[in-house]
C-alpha positions as CSV (number, residue, x, y, z in Angstrom):
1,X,-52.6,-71.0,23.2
2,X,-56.3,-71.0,22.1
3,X,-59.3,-72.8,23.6
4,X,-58.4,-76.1,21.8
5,X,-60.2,-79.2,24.2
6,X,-57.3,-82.1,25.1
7,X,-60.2,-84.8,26.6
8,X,-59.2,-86.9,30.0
9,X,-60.6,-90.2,30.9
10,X,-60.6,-90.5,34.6
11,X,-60.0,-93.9,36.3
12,X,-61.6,-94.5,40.3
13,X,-60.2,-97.5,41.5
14,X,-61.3,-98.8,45.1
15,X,-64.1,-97.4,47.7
16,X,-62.0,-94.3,49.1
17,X,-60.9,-92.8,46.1
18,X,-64.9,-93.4,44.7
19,X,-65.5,-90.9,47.9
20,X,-63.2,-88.5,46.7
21,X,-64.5,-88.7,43.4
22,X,-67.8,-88.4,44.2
23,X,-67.2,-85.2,46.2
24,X,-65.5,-84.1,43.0
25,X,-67.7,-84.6,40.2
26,X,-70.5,-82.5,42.7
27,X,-68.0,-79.8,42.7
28,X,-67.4,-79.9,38.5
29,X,-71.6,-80.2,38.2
30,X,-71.7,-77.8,40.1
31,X,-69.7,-75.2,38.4
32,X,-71.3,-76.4,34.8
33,X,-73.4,-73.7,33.0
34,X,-76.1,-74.6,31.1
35,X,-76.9,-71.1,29.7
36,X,-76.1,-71.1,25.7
37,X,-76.1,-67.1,26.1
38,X,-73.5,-67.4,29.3
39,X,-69.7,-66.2,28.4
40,X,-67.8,-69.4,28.6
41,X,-66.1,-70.1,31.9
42,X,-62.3,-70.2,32.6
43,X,-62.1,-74.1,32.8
44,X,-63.1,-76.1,29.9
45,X,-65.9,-78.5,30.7
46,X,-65.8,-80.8,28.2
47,X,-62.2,-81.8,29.3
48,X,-63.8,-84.3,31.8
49,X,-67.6,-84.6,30.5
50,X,-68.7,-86.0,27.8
51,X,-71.6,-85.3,26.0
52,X,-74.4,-88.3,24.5
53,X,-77.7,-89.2,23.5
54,X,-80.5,-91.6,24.9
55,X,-82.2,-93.6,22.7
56,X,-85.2,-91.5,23.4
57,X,-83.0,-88.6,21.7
58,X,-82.5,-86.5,24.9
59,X,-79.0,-84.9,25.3
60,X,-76.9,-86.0,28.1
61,X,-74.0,-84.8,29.9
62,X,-71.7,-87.2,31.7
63,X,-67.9,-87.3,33.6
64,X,-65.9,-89.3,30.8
65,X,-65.1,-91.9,33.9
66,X,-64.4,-95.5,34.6
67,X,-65.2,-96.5,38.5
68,X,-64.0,-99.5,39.7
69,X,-65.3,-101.4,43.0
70,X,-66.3,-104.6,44.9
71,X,-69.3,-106.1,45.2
72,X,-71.9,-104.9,47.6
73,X,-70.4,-101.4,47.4
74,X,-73.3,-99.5,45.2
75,X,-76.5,-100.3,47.7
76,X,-79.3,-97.8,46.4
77,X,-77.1,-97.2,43.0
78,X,-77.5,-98.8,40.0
79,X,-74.7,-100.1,37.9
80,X,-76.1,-99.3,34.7
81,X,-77.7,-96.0,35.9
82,X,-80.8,-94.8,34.4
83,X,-79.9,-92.1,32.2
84,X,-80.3,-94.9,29.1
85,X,-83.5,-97.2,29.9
86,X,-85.2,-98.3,27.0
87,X,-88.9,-98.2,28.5
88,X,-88.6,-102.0,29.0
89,X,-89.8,-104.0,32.0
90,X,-86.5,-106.0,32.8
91,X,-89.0,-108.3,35.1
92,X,-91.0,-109.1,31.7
93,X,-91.3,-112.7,31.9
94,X,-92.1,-115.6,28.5
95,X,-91.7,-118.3,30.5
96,X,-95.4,-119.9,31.4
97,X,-95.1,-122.6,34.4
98,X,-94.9,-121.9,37.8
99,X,-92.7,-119.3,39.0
100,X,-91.3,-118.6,42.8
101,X,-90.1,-115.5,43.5
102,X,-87.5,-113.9,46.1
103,X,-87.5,-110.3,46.8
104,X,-85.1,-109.0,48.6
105,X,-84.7,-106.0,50.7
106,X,-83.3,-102.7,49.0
107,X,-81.4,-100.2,51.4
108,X,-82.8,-97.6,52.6
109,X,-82.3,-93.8,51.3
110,X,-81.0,-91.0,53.0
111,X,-82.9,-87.7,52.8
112,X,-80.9,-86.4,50.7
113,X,-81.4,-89.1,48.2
114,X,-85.2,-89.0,48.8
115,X,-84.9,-85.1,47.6
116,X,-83.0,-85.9,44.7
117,X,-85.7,-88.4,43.6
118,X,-88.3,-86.4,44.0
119,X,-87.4,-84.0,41.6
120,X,-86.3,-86.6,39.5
121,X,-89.7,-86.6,39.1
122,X,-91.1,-83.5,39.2
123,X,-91.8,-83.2,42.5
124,X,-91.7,-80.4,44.6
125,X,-89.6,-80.3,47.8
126,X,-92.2,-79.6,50.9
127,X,-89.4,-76.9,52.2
128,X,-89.8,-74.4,49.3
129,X,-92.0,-73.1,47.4
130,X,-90.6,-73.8,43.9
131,X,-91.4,-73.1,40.5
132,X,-94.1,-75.5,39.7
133,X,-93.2,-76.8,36.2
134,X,-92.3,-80.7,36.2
135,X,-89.1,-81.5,35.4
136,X,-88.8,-84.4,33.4
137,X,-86.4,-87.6,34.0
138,X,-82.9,-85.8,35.0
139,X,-81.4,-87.2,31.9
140,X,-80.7,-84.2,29.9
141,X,-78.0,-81.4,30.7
142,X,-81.4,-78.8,31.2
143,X,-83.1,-81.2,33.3
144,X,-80.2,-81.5,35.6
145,X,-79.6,-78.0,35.7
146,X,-83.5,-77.1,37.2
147,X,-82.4,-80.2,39.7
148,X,-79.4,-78.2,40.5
149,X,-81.0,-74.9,41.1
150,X,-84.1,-76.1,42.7
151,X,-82.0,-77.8,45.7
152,X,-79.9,-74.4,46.4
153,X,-82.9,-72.8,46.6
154,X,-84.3,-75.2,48.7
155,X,-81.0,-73.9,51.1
156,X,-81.2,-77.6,52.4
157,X,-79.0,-78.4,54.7
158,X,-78.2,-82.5,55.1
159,X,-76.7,-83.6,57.6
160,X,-75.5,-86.9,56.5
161,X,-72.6,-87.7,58.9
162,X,-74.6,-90.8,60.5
163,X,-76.0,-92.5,57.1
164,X,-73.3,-92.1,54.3
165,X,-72.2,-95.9,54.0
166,X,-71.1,-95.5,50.8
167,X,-70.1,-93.0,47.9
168,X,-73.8,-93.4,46.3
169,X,-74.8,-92.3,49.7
170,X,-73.9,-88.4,47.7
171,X,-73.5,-88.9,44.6
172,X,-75.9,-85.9,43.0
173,X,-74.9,-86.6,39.6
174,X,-76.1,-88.8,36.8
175,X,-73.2,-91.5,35.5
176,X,-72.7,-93.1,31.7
177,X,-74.0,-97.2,31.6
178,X,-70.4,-97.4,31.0
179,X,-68.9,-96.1,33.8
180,X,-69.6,-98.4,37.0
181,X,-67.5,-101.7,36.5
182,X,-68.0,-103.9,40.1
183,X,-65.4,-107.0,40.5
184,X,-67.3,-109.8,41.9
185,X,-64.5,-111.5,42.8
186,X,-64.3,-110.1,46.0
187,X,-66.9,-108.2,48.8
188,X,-67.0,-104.8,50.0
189,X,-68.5,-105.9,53.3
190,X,-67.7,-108.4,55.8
191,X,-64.4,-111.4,56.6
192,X,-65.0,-113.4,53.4
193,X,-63.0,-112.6,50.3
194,X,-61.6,-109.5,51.4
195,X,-59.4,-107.4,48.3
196,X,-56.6,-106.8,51.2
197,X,-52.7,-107.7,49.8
198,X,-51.0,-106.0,46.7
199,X,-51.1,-109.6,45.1
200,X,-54.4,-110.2,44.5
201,X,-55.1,-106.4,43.3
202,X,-52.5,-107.6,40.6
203,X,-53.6,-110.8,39.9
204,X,-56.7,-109.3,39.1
205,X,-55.9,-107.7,35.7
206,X,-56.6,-110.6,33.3
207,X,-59.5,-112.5,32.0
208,X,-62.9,-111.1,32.1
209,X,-61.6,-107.8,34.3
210,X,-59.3,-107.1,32.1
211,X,-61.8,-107.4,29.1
212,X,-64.4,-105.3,30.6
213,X,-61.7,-102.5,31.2
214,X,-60.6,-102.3,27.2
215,X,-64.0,-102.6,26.2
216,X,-64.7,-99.5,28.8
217,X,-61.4,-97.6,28.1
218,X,-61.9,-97.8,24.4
219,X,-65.4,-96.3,24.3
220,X,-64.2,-93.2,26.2
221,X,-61.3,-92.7,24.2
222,X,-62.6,-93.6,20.5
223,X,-64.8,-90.7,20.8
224,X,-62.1,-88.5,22.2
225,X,-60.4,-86.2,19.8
226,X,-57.5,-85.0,21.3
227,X,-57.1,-87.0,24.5
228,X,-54.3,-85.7,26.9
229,X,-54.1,-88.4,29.2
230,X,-55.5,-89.9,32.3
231,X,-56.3,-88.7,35.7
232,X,-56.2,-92.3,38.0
233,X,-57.4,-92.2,41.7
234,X,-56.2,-95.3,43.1
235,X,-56.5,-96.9,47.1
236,X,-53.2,-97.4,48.2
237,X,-54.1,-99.0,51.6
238,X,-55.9,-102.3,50.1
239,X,-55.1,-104.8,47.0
240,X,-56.3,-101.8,44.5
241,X,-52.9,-100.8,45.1
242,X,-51.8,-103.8,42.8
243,X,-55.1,-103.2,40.7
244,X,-53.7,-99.6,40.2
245,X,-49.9,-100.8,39.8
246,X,-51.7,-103.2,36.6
247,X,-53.6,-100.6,35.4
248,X,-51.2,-97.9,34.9
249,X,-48.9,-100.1,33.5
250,X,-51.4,-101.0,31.3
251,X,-52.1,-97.1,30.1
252,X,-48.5,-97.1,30.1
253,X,-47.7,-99.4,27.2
254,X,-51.4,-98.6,25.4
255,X,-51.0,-94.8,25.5
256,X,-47.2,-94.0,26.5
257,X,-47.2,-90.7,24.8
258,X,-50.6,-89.6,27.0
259,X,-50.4,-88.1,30.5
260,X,-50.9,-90.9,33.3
261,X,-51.4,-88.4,36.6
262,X,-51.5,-90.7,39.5
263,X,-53.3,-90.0,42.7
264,X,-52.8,-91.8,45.7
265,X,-55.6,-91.7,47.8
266,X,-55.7,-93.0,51.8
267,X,-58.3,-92.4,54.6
268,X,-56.9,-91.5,58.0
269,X,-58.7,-95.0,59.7
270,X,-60.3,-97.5,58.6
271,X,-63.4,-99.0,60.2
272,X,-62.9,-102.7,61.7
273,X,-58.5,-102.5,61.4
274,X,-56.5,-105.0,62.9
275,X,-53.1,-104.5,64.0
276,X,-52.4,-107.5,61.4
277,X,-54.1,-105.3,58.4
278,X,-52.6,-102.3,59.5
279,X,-49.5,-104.7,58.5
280,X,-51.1,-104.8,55.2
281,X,-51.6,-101.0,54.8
282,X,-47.9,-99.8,55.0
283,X,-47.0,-103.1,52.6
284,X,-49.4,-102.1,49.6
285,X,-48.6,-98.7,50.6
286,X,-45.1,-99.3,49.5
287,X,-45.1,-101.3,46.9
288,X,-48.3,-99.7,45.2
289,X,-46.0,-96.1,45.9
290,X,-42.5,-97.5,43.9
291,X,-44.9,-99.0,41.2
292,X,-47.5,-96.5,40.3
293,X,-44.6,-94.0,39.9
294,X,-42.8,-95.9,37.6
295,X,-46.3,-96.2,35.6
296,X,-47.1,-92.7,36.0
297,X,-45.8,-89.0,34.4
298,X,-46.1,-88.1,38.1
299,X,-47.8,-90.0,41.2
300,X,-49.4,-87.9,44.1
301,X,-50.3,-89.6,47.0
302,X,-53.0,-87.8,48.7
303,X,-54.1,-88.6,52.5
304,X,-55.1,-86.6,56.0
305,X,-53.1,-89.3,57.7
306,X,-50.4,-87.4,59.9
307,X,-47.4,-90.0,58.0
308,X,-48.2,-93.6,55.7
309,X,-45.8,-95.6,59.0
310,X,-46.9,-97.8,61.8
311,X,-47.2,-94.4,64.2
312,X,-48.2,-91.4,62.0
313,X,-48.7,-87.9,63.6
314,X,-52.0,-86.2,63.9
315,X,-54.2,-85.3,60.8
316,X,-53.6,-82.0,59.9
317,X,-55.5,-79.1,61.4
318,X,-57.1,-76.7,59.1
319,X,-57.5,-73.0,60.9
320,X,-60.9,-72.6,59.4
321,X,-62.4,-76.2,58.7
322,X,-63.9,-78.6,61.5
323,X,-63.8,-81.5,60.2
324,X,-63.7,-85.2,61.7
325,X,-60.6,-86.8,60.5
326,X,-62.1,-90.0,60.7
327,X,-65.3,-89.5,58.6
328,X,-64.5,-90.8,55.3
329,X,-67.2,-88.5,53.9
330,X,-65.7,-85.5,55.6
331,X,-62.0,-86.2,54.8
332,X,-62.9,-87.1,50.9
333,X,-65.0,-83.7,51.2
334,X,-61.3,-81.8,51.9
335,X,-58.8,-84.0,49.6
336,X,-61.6,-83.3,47.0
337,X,-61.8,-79.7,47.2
338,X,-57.8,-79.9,46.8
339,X,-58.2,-81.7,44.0
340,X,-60.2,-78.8,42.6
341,X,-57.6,-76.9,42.9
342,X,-54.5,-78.9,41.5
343,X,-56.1,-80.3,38.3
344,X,-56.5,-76.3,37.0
345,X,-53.2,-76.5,34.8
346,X,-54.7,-79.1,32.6
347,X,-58.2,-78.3,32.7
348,X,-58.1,-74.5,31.8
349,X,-60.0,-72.8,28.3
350,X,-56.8,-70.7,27.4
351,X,-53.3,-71.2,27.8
352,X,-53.9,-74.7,29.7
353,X,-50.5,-77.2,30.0
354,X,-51.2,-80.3,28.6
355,X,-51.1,-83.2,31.0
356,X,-47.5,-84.6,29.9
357,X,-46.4,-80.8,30.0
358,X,-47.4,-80.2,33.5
359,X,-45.9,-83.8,34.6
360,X,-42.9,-82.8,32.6
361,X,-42.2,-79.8,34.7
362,X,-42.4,-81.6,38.1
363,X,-41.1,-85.1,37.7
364,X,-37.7,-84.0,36.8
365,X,-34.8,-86.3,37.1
366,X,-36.3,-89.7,38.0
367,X,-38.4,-87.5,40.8
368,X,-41.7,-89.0,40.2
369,X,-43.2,-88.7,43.3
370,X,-45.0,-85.0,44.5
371,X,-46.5,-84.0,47.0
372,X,-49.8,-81.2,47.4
373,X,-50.2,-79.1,49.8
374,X,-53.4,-76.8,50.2
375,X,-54.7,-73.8,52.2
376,X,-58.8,-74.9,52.3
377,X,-60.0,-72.5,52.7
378,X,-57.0,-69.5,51.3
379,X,-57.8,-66.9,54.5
380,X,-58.8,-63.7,53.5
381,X,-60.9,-61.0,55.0
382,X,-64.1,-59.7,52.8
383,X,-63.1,-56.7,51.6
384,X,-59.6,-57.3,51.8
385,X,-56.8,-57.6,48.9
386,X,-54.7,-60.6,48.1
387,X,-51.9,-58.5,49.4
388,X,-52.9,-58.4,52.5
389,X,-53.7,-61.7,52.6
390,X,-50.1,-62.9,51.7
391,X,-48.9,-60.0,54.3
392,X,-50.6,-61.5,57.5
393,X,-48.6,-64.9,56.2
394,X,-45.1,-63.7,56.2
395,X,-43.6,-66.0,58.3
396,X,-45.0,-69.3,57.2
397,X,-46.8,-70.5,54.4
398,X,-50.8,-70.7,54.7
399,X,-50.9,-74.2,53.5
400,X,-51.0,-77.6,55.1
401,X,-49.4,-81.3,54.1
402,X,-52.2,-83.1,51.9
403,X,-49.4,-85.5,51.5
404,X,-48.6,-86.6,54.9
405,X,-45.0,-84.7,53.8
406,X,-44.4,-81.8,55.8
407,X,-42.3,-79.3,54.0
408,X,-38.6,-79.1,55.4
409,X,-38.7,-74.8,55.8
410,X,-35.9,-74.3,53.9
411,X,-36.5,-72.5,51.0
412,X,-35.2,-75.5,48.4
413,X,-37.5,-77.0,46.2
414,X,-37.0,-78.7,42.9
415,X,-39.9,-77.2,41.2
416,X,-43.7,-76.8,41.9
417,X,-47.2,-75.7,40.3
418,X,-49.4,-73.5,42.7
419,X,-53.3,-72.5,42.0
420,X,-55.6,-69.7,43.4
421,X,-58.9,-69.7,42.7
422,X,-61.7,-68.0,43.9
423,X,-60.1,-64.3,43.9
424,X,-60.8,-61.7,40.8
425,X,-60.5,-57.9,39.9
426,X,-59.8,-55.7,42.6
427,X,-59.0,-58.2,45.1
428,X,-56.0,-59.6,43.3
429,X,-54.0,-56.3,44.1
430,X,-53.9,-53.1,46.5
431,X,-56.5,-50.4,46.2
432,X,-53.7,-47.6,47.7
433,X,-54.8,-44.1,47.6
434,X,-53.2,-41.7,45.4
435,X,-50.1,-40.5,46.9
436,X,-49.9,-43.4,49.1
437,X,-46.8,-45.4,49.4
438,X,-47.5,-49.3,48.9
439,X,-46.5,-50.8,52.5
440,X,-44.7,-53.7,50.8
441,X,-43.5,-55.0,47.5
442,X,-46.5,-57.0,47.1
443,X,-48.9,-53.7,47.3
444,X,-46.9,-52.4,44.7
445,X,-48.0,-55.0,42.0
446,X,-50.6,-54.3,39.4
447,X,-51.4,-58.2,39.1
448,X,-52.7,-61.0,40.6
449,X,-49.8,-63.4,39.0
450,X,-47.2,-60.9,39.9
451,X,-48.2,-60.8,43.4
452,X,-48.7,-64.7,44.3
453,X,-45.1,-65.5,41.7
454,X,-43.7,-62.4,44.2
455,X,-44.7,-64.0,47.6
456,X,-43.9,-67.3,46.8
457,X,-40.1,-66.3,45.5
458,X,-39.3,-65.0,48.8
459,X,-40.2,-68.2,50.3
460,X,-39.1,-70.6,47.3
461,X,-35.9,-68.3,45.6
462,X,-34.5,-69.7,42.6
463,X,-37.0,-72.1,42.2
464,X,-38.8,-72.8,39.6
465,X,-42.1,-72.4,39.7
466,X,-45.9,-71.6,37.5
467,X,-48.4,-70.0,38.9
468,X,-52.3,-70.6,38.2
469,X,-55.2,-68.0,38.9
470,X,-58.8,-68.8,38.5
471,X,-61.1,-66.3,39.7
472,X,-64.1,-68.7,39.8
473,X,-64.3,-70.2,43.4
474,X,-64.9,-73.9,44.4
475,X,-68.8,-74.0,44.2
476,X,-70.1,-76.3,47.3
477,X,-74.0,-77.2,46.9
478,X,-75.6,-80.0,49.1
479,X,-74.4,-82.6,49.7
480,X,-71.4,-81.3,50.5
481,X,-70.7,-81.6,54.4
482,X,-70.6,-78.0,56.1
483,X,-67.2,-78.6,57.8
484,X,-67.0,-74.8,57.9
485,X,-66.1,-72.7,60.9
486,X,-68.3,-69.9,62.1
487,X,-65.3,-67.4,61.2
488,X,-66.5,-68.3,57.4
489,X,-69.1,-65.7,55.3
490,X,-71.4,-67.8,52.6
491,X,-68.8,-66.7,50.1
492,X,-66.2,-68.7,52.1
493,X,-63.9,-65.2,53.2
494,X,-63.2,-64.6,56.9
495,X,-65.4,-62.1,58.7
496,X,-64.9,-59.8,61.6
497,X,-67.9,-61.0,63.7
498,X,-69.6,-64.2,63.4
499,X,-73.5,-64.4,62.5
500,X,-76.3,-65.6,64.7
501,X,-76.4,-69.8,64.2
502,X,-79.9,-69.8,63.3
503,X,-79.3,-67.9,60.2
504,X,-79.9,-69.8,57.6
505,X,-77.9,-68.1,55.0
506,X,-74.8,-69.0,56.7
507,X,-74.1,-72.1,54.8
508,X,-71.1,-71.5,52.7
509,X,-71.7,-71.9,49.0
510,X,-68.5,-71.4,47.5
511,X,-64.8,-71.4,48.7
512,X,-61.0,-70.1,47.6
513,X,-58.7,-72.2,47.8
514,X,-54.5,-72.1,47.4
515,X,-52.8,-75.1,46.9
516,X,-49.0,-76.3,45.5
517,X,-47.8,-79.3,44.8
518,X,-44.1,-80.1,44.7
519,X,-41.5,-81.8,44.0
520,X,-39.2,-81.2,47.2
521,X,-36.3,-82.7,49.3
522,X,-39.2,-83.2,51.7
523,X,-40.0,-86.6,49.7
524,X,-36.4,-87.5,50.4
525,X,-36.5,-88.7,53.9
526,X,-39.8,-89.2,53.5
527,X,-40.0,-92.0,51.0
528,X,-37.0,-93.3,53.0
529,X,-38.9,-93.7,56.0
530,X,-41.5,-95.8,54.2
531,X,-39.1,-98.3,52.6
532,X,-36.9,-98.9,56.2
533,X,-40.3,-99.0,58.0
534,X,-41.5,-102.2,55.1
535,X,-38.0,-103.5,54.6
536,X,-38.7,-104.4,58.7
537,X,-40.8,-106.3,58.2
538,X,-40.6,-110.1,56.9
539,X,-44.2,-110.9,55.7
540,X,-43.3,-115.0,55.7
541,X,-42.9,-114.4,59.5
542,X,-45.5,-112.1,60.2
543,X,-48.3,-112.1,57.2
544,X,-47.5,-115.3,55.3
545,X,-50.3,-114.7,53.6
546,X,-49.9,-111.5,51.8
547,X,-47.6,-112.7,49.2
548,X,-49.9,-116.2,48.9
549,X,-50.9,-114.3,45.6
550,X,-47.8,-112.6,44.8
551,X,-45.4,-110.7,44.3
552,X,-42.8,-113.7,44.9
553,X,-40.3,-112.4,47.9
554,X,-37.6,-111.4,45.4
555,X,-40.0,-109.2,43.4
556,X,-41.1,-107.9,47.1
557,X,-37.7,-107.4,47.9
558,X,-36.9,-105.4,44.8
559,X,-39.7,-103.4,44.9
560,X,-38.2,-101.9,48.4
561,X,-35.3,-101.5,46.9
562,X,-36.7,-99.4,44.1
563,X,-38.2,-97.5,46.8
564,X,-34.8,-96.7,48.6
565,X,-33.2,-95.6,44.9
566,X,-36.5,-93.7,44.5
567,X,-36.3,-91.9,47.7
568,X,-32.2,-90.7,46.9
569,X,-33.4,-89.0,44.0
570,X,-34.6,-85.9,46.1
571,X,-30.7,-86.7,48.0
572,X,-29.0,-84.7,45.3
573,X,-30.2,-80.9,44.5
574,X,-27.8,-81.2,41.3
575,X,-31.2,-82.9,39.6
576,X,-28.5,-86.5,39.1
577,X,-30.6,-89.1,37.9
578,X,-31.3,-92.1,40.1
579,X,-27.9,-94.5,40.1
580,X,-27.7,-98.2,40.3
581,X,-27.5,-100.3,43.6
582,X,-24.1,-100.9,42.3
583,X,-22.9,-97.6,41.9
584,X,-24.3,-96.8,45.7
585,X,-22.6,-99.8,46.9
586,X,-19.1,-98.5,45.2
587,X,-19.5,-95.4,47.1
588,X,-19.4,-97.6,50.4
């Protein structure tokens, strides 16, 4: 298939899944190359950006994206960005009596937003001593790319754990006026007009919040040539799970024959939870779950929560990461660089699947629901071979849940997509000696594909299954936290001793990473256990007010329903679609 460019509009709906989209779009600006001369990279760019022109005439280069949040959520960002100011003073006044004015207070930066403006402007950071040619307003692709490489240089380390309140707080990237849509309707901070049930995400969707999304959706997409789809990251713990049920059904019946690729996003805690909104959580958790996959070609949830119940296990433990599970901008940081990973098929220059192809493959059956998993970072020694690698995890699998879904161990799967990236030439196979025998099957293989498709078939036979290499790593450049263990070289490979802390070149720059994601009996008892642990509970008892806005108690009721049928799907290994409540209750 040739290098033909299927465009995808991406969707961020609610404050978590702006985190994990933030993290995200530093990871693609940081892998763009802005070298006309440069060989063009494996992953086609222009998928997700777009490109434009300020009305000074200055090219710009921007995600093709629509974010969605509440008021108060943006502090030092500005809605409308300043990639496209005219040269106007907004504060220009005509009117000539008296006038009182009220300033208030603007937040306060972080350093790393300090550094950012500064060469914004030409400045040069006090740490380094950089090239001293001004760079002009980051506005252009060029411009951003000196931004880019001045702050590696800088080898700036921020440590933003205490003063990241919000997504802005490391957002390094500049955004289309189109892009930021804030619903005033509701606040992002404090007790008053809280976006918390499943109903009043839904009831959102009309009027002048439904106007401002077709106005935004249509200027992505007019300009799109061959669009695939859409890529939505959606909260499932709040009321954007209703949002997010609205707005895929809304793609649904707009763009039916388009890709809709669904991605749950939950944090591990929330700051300020009640036992009363934890109530709330596993609610929209459910019902934005049953409704987003009916929406979607596929839905994903994607969480470091141990389960989505009332008593989930522990987050899960990455050998080589520390990371605090309860830091939204460390646990965005990880689902992000999974996400990296898993959106390859689509992305890719040459022989990419097209969004409603890769869906196709893994939503088989009714079985809308998937689940990733990801090694972050995929162990391997410098030096070594992907061989070995894959030999020093024999006995189990080097990835962990990103789904809350652990895998069952059994070998069965229904089908799944798994991506490497960050592994190239020699060590994608064995370097043996001449004469030597290859110690296993895998060190017999002359390629990369053969050996991954190889080790997983021993652990997954007769399953089917496609397999994705990418040897350009995940590129990690500040602000990105450094959640990395000492066992980690700067190219993100495991080393045999550790380097002294004070070195500064320890920060890892760029990462491999392995991840699947699946369609497995694992979802099974799963999604079961989510619909017994909702069906429990009788919100007129115990949260009359969650369905004050809808849905009505028969819609709720069906809706759980929908759930149980869902979760039977992965029952059967015969791929039976999903039957009628009736024909379950004829079976007894």
């Amino acid at each position: 298939m040739g290098s033909l460019c299927r465009e995808v509009v991406t969707l961020q709906l609610g404050h978590y899944s702006n985190f994990v989209g933030t993290h995200w779009w530093n990871l693609q600006d940081a892998s763009l190359t802005y070298d006309p001369d440069a060989p063009p990279g494996e992953l086609q760019n222009d998928v997700l950006f777009r490109e434009g022109q300020t009305f000074g005439g200055e090219i710009t280069y921007t995600p093709r994206l629509i974010a969605m949040d509440l008021k108060g959520s943006l502090q030092t960002l500005r809605q409308e960005g300043s990639l496209y100011e005219t040269g106007k003073d907004p504060t220009a006044l005509t009117w000539e009596g008296n006038v009182m004015v009220h300033k208030e207070s603007l937040p306060t930066k972080n350093p790393f937003l300090l550094d950012l403006d500064k060469l914004d402007k030409g400045e040069i950071l006090a740490e380094v001593d950089f090239d001293p040619t001004p760079v002009p307003h980051c506005s252009g692709a060029v411009a951003m790319e000196t931004v880019n490489s001045r702050l590696e240089r800088a080898q700036k380390c921020y440590r933003l754990e205490g003063s990241v309140r919000v997504w802005s707080d490391f957002l390094r990237i500049h955004l289309h006026p189109r892009t930021i849509s804030v619903i005033h309707q509701y606040n992002h901070d404090g007790e008053a007009h809280r976006l918390e049930a499943f109903g009043q995400g839904e009831a959102l969707l009309h009027g002048s919040v439904l106007e401002d999304l077709e106005d935004r959706l249509h200027f992505f997409i007019e300009e799109c040539d061959y669009l695939q789809g859409f890529q939505v990251l959606c909260d499932l713990a709040d009321g954007f799970s209703g949002l997010g049920s609205k707005v895929t059904e809304m793609l649904q019946d707009s763009y039916g024959g388009r890709g809709i690729l669904t991605w749950g996003l939950a944090p591990v805690s929330h700051p300020d939870t009640t036992p009363m909104k934890e109530l709330y959580h596993l609610l929209n958790y459910s019902l934005g779950m049953v409704h987003m996959a009916n929406n979607s070609s596929f839905f994903c949830p994607l969480t470091l929560k141990g389960g989505l119940g009332r008593r989930p296990a522990q987050p899960p433990s990455f050998p080589h990461l520390n990371y605090d599970p309860s830091l939204w901008y460390h646990s965005s940081a990880v689902l992000a660089l999974a996400m990296d990973s898993l959106t390859v098929p689509y992305r890719r220059r040459d022989n990419s699947a097209p969004m409603w192809e890769f869906a196709d493959a893994l939503a088989v059956s009714g079985r809308k629901v998937v689940a990733a998993y990801g090694a972050l970072p995929f162990p391997m020694a410098q030096g070594s071979s992907l061989p070995d690698a894959l030999g020093d995890c024999t006995d189990a699998l080097p990835w962990k849940p990103l789904s809350s879904c652990p895998e069952l161990g059994d070998g069965h799967c229904f089908g799944q997509s798994v991506t490497l990236k960050g592994l190239e030439g020699q060590s994608l196979v064995s370097q043996l000696r001449p004469g030597m025998q290859p110690p296993t099957l895998l060190h017999s293989l002359d390629c990369g594909e053969d050996v991954l498709a190889s080790y997983i078939n021993a652990h997954y036979p007769a399953t089917p299954f496609s397999v994705q290499l990418v040897s350009s790593p995940s590129k990690l450049t500040p602000p990105f936290p450094q959640i990395f263990s000492q066992s980690l070289g700067p190219q993100g490979f495991l080393q045999s001793q550790a380097p002294p802390l004070n070195n500064r070149s320890r920060a890892v720059s760029c990462l491999p990473v392995l991840t699947s994601l699946q369609s497995s009996p694992a979802l099974g008892p799963w999604l079961s256990e989510l619909q017994r642990g909702a069906s429990a509970l009788d919100p007129r008892r115990i949260a009359p007010s969650f369905l004050s806005q809808g849905p009505e108690l028969t819609d709720f009721q069906e809706s759980l329903e929908q759930l149980r049928l869902l979760a039977r799907c992965y029952h059967d290994d015969s791929g039976g679609m999903m039957r009628s409540s009736s024909e379950e209750d004829d079976d007894g």
